[in-house]
C-alpha positions in Angstrom: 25.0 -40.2 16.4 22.4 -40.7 13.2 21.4 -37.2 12.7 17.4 -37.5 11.5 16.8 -35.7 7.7 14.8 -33.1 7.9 10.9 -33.4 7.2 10.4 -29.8 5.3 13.1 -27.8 4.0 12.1 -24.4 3.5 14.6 -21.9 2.0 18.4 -21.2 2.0 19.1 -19.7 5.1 16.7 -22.5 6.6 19.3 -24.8 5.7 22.4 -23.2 6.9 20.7 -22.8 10.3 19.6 -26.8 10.5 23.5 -28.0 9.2 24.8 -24.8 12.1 22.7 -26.7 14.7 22.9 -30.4 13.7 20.2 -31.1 11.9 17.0 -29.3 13.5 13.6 -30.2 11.8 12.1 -26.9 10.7 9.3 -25.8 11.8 7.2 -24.2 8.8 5.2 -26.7 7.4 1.8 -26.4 9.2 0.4 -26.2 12.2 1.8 -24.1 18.3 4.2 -23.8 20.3 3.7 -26.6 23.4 3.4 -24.6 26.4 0.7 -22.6 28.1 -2.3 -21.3 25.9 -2.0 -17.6 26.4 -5.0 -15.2 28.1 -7.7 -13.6 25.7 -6.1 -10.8 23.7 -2.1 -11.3 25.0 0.3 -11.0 22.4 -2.3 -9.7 19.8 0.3 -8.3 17.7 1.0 -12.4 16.7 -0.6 -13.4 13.5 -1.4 -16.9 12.1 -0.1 -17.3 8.4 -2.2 -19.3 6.0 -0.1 -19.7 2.7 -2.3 -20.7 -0.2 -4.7 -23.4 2.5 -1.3 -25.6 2.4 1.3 -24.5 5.1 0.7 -22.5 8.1 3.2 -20.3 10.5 3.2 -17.9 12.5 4.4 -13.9 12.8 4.5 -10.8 14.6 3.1 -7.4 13.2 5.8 -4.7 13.8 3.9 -2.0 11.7 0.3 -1.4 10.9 0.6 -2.9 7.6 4.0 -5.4 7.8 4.9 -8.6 9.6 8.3 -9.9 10.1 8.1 -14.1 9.6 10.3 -16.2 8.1 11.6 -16.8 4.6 11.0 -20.2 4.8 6.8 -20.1 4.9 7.0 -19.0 0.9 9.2 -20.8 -0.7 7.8 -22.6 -3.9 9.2 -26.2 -3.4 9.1 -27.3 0.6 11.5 -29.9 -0.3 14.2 -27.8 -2.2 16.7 -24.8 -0.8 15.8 -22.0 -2.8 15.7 -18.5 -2.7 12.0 -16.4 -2.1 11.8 -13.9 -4.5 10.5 -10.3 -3.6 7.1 -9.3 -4.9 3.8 -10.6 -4.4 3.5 -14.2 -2.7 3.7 -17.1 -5.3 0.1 -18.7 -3.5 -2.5 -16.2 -1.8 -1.7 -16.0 1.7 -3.8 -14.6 4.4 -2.8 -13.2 8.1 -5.2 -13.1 10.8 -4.3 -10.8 13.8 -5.2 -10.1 17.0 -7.4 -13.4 17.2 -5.8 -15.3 20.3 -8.6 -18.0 20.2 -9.0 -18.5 16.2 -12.3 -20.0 16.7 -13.4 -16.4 17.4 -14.4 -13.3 15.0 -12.2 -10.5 16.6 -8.9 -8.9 15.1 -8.2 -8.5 11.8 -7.8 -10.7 8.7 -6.2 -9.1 5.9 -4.4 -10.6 2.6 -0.5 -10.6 2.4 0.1 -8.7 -1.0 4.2 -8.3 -1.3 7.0 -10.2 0.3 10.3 -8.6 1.1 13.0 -10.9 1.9 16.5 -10.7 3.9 19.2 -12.2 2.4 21.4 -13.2 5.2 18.7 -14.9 7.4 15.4 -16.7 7.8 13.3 -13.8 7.6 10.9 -11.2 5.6 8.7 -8.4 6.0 5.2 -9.0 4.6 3.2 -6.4 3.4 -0.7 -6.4 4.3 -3.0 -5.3 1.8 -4.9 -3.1 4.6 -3.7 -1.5 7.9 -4.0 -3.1 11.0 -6.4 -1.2 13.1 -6.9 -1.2 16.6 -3.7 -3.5 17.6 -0.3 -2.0 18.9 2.6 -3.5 16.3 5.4 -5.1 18.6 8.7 -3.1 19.5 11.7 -4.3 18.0 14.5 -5.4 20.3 17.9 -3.2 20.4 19.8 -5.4 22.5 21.0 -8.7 21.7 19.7 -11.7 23.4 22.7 -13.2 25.8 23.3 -16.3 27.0 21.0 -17.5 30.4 18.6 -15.2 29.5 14.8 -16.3 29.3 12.7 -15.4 26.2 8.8 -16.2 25.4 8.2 -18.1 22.7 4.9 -17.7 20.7 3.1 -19.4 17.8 -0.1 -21.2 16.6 1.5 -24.1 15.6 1.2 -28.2 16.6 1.0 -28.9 20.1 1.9 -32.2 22.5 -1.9 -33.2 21.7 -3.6 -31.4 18.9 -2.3 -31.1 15.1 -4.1 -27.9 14.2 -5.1 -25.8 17.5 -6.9 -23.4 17.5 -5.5 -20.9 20.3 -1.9 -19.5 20.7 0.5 -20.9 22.7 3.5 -19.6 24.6 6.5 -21.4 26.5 9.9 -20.4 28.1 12.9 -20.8 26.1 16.8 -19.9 27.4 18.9 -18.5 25.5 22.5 -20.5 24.9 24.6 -18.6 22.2 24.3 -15.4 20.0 25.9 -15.4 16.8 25.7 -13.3 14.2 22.0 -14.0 12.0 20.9 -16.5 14.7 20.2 -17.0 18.6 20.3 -20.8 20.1 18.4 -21.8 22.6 16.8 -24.5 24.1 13.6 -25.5 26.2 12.2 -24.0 29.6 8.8 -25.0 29.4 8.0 -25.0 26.0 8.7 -26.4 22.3 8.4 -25.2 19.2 6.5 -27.1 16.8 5.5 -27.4 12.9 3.6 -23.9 12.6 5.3 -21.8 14.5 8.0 -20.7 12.0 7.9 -16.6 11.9 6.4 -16.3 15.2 7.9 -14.4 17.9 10.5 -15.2 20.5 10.1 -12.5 23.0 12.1 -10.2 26.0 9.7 -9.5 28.7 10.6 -6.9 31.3 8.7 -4.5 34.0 5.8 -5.0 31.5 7.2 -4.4 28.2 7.6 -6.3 25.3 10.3 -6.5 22.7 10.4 -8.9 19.6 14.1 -10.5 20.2 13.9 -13.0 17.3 11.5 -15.2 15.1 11.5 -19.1 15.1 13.4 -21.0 12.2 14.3 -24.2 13.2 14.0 -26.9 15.8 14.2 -30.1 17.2 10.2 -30.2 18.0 10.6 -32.7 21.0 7.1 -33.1 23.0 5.4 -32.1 19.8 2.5 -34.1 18.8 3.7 -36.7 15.9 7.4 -36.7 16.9 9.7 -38.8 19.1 12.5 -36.1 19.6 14.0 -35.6 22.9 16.3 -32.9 21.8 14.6 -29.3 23.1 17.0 -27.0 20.9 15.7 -24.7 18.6 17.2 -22.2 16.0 16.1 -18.5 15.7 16.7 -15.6 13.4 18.0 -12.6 15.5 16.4 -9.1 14.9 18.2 -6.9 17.2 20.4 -5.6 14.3 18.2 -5.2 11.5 16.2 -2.1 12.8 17.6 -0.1 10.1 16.6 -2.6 7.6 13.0 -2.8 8.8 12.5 0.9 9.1 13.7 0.8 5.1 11.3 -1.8 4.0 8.4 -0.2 6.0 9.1 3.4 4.1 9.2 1.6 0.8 6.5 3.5 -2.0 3.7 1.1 -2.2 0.9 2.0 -4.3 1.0 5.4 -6.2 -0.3 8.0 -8.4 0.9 9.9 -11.4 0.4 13.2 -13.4 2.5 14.4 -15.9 3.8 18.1 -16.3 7.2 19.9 -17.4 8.0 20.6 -13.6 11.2 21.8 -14.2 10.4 24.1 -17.5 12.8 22.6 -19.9 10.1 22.5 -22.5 9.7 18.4 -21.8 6.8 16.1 -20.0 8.2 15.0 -17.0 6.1 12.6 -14.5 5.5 12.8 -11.1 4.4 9.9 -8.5 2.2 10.5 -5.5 3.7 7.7 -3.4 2.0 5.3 0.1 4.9 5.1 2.4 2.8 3.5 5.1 2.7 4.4 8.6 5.8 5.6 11.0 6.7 3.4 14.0 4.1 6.1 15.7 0.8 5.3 13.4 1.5 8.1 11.1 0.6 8.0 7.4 3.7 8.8 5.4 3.6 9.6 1.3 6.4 11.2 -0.7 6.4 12.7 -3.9 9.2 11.5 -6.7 9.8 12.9 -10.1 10.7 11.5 -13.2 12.3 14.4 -15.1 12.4 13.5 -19.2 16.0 14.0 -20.9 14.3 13.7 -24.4 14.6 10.3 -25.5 13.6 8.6 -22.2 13.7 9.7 -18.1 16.2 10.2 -15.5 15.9 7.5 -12.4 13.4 8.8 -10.0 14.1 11.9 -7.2 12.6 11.9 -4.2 11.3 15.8 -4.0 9.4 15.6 -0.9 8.6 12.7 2.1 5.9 13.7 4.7 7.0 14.8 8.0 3.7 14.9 9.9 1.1 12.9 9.1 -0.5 13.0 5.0 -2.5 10.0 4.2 -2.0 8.8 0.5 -5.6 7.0 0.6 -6.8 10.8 0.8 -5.5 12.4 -1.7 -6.5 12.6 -5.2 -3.5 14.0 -7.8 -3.5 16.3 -10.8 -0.8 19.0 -12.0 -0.7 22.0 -13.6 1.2 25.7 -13.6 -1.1 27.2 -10.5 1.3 30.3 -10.2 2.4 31.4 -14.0 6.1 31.0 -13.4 6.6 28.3 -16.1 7.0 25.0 -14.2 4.2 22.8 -13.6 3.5 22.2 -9.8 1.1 19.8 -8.3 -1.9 19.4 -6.3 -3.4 16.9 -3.9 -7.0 17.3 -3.3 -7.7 16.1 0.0 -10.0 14.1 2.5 -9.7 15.9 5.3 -12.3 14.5 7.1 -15.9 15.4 8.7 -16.0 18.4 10.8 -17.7 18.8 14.3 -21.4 19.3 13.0 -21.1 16.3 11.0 -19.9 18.4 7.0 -17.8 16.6 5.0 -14.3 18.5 4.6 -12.0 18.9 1.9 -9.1 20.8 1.1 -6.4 21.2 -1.6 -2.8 21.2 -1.3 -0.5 22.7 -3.8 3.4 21.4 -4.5 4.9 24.6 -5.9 7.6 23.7 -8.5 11.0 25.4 -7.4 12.5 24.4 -11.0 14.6 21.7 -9.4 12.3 20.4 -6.9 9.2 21.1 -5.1 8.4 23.0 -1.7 6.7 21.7 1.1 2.9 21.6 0.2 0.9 24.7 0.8 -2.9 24.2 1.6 -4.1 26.6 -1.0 -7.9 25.7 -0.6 -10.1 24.6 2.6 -14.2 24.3 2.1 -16.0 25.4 5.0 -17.9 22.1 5.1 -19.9 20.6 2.5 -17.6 19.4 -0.3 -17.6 16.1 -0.5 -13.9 14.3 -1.0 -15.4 11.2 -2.6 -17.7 12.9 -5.0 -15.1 14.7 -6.7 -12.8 13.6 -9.8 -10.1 16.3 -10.9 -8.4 18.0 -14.0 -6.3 21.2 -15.1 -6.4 24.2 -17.1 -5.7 27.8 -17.8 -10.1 27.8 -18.2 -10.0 31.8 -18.1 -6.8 32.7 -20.2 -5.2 34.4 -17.6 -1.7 32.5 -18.0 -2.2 30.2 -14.8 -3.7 26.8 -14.6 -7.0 26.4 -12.5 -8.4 23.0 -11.0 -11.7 21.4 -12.1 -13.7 19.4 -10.5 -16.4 16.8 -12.1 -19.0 16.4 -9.0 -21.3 13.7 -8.3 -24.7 15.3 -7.5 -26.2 11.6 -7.0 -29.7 10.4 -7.7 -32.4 12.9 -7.8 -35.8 12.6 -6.9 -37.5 11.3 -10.4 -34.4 8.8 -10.1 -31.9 11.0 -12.5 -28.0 10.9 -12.1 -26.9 14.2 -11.6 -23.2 15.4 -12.3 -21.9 19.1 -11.8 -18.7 21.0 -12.7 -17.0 23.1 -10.6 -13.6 25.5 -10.8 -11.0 26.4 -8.4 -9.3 29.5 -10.4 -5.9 30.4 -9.4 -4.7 33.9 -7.8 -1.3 32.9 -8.4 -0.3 31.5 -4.6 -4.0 30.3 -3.4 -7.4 28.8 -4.9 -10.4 30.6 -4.8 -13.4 29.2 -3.7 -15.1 27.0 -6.6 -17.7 28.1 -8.9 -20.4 26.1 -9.8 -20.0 26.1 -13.5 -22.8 23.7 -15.2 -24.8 21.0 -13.4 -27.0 18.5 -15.2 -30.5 18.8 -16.0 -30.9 15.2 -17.6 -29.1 12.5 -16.7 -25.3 12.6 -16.6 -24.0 9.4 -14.8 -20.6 10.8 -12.8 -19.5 6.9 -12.2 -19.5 6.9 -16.5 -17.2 10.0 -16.7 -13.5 10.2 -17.1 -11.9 13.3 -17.8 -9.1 15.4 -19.0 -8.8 19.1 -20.1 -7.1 21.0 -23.1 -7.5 23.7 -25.6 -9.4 21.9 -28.1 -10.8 24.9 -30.5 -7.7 26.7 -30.2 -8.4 29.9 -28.6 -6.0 30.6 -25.7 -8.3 28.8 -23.0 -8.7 24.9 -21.8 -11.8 23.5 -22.2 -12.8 20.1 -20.4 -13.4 16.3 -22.6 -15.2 13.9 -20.7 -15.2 10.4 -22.3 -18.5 8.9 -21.4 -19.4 5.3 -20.7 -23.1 5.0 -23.0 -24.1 1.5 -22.3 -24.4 -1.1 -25.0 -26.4 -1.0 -28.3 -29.0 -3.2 -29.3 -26.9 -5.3 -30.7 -24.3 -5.6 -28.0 -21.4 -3.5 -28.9 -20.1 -1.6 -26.0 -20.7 2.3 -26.4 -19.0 5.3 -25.3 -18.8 9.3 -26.0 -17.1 12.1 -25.6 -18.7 15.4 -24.1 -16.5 19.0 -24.5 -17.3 21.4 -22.3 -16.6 24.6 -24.4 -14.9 27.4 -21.7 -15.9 31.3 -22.7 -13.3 32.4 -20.4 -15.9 32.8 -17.7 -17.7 29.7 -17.6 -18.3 26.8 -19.8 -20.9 26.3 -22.8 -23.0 23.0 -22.1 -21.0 20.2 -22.6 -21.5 18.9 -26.6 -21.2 15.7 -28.1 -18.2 15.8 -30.1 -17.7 12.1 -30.9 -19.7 8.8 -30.1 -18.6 5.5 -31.0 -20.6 3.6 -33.9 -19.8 0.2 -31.5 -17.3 -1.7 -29.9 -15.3 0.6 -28.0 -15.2 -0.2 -24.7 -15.3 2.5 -21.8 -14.2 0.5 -19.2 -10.8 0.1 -21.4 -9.8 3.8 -21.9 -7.7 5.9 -20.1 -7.6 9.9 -21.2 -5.0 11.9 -21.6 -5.2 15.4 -23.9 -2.6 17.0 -26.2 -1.8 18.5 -29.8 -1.1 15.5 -31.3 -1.3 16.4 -34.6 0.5 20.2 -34.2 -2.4 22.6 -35.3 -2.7 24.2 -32.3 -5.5 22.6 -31.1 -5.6 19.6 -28.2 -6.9 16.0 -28.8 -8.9 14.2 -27.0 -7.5 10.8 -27.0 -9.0 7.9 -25.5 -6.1 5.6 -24.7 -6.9 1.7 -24.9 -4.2 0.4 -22.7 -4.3 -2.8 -20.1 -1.8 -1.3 -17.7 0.1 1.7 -16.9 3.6 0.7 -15.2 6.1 2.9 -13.9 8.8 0.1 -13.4 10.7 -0.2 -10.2 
């Protein structure tokens, strides 16, 4: 029998499973499965793939922020075997989810930043660029799918009579053989066209619903634009890789990072506030790692602390400092906590004592009774009052006042050695002091026992188009600050929007820098 080439080819493990099943067509290249068009808002955990507005398929969201589809949708070269590579999709792709009838508004549609692949099958986990709200992920299947059984299969892709529908489709499959990366099966209703690679082949049981495998290849008889009679199709089994997708949804995603000798060796070490995601039960995870410094570079990262409960990383803002005297930098998180019942913004902070080889469990040391605003506040640290433990400051955004003035305040959380006290209003503006033109960093910069705060200032453009930008110390007197002075302006042509600040003695006279750093990009390498 003259087995028919292939139209697409679409990755390595694509391949094996066409050659394993005869020479199946696959099924990635653009547009659903033929069979029934589903009901309004079944299945809403399927989304439609858009790679770069040139191939379509299909997937299943099995966390608030990943979908498991296949490999095959991102290869570079349709018409080569190659390998995806992890990282961030080689064109922009887009998922839209929850949107049975695409014609509509509803669901979600959301960018797919980072591809994960798996190297023994026809599969990865794509990571959105925002959580999916308001749509249950799908539950992974345990059990292996065995032969006779039936299984739903789902996607957006080409139908008998329409190249690029519009609504998702569904049709009965049974299952033939389970082998080890794949499940066989063939038609019971339904076919599974160009499109619907990713999407979901699914167990359906006294009203639950379990994700059994994703589409890879298949024959695509009945679909519109082929002759085919054969109704087999290939899948990638997903019974066995829980383990594997619980791992790739706990993977640190975006971060933040301070710097502080956390272990008192007498050396910078750095610290990364991590986004773990969300559990299998809609919890926010973050974890903390630590790059401890052996002198001439850093030790591979330790993972000092993962959330238990729920702590959302989108919350938090980081900074790090010696809170309780003992000689090891801890850190603190100051945090969103939300709005309270008669409608005050909360916030709280949250303090990661150093243990000298770790860190404990985080402690909220600090809780407003309502009123202080999360967003309005950008942090730093210091010993301000010379009392041998670092305090927190915050740079406050007062907004716009009534004769249209920008209005900027500085407030302190001293340390008692295990808890905050409640903030002091130190100095608020009587000009204007634009907050969103601020940066800032603290430091002992005349040299007398006590941290004073730098803010490097964003001042516009001259008159001749140079960029401008300043530098304001705030002086402390042990109980307060003086009001802040100008201690350096540019003459033109350094660029605010370029700097990053960081403080130290660079030049070993006791006294801190402040140091304007012009750098593109930070990059803790993974």
């Amino acid at each position: 029998m003259a087995v028919r080439r292939s139209r697409s080819v679409r990755g390595v493990t694509l391949l094996v499973a066409a050659a394993a099943a005869g020479g199946l067509t696959f099924t990635g290249s653009a547009q659903a499965v033929v069979g029934d068009a589903v009901a309004g808002g079944a299945y809403a955990f399927t989304a439609k793939i858009d790679v770069g507005g040139q191939r379509a398929c299909t997937g299943a969201l099995v966390d608030a922020q990943w979908v498991l589809t296949a490999a095959s949708c991102f290869v570079s070269d349709p018409n080569e075997a190659s390998p995806v590579p992890s990282g961030a999709p080689q064109q922009k792709t887009t998922a839209v989810i929850g949107r049975t009838d695409l014609s509509g508004t509803g669901g979600s549609v959301t960018e797919v930043v980072e591809v994960v692949p798996r190297a023994d099958r026809d599969l990865v986990m794509a990571r959105l660029a925002e959580p999916v709200t308001g749509i249950a992920p799908v539950r992974l299947a345990s059990a292996a799918p065995v032969p006779g059984e039936t299984l739903r299969a789902v996607g957006y892709g080409r139908t008998k009579g329409e190249w690029v529908p519009d609504r998702l489709h569904a049709g009965a499959f049974i299952v033939e053989k389970t082998v080890a990366t794949t499940v066989a099966m063939t038609s019971n209703g339904g076919s599974i066209c160009k499109g619907d690679a990713g999407g979901p082949a699914l167990r359906e049981k006294d009203g639950q619903v379990e994700l059994v495998a994703i589409h890879s290849a298949s024959w695509q008889a009945g679909c519109l634009g082929s002759d085919e009679t054969r109704k087999s199709a290939v899948e990638s089994r997903l019974d066995d890789i829980g383990q594997w997708v619980k791992e790739i949804r706990a993977l640190p995603q975006e971060s933040q990072v301070t710097a502080g000798d956390f272990n008192g060796d007498g050396k910078e070490d750095v610290t990364a506030f991590y986004d773990n995601g969300t559990s299998v039960d809609g919890k926010n995870m973050s974890s903390l790692h630590t790059f401890f410094s052996n002198g001439t570079g850093f030790k591979a990262p330790q993972k000092m602390w993962t959330s238990t409960g729920s702590f959302n990383w989108k919350a938090g803002k980081l900074t790090s400092g010696d809170y309780n005297g003992d000689g090891n930098d801890d850190v603190a998180v100051f945090y969103d906590s939300g709005t309270s019942a008669d409608g005050k913004n909360m916030s709280s902070l949250f303090t990661f004592y150093s243990t000298g080889t770790g860190f404990k469990a985080p402690q909220k040391t600090w809780s407003t009774p309502g009123g202080f605003t999360w967003e309005a506040g950008k942090l730093t640290s210091g010993d301000y009052n010379g009392d041998g433990k670092d305090d927190i400051g915050v740079f406050y955004n007062r907004g716009v006042s009534a004769d249209g003035k920008r209005a900027s305040s500085l407030f302190t959380f001293t340390s008692d050695g295990t808890d905050f006290n409640a903030p002091r209003e130190m100095w608020t503006s009587t000009g204007s002091f634009n907050w969103d033109a601020s940066k800032l960093t603290s430091g002992d910069y005349n040299g007398d026992g006590k941290n004073d705060i730098a803010v490097f200032y964003d001042s516009g453009t001259s008159a001749d188009g140079k960029n401008m930008s300043s530098l304001f110390t705030f002086y402390s007197t042990g109980t307060g600050f003086k009001a802040p002075q100008k201690t350096w302006s540019t003459p033109g042509g350094f660029t605010w929007e370029a700097g990053k600040l960081t403080s130290g003695d660079y030049n070993g006279d006791g006294k801190d820098g402040r140091y304007p750093l012009i750098v593109d990009t930070l990059i803790i390498g993974s």
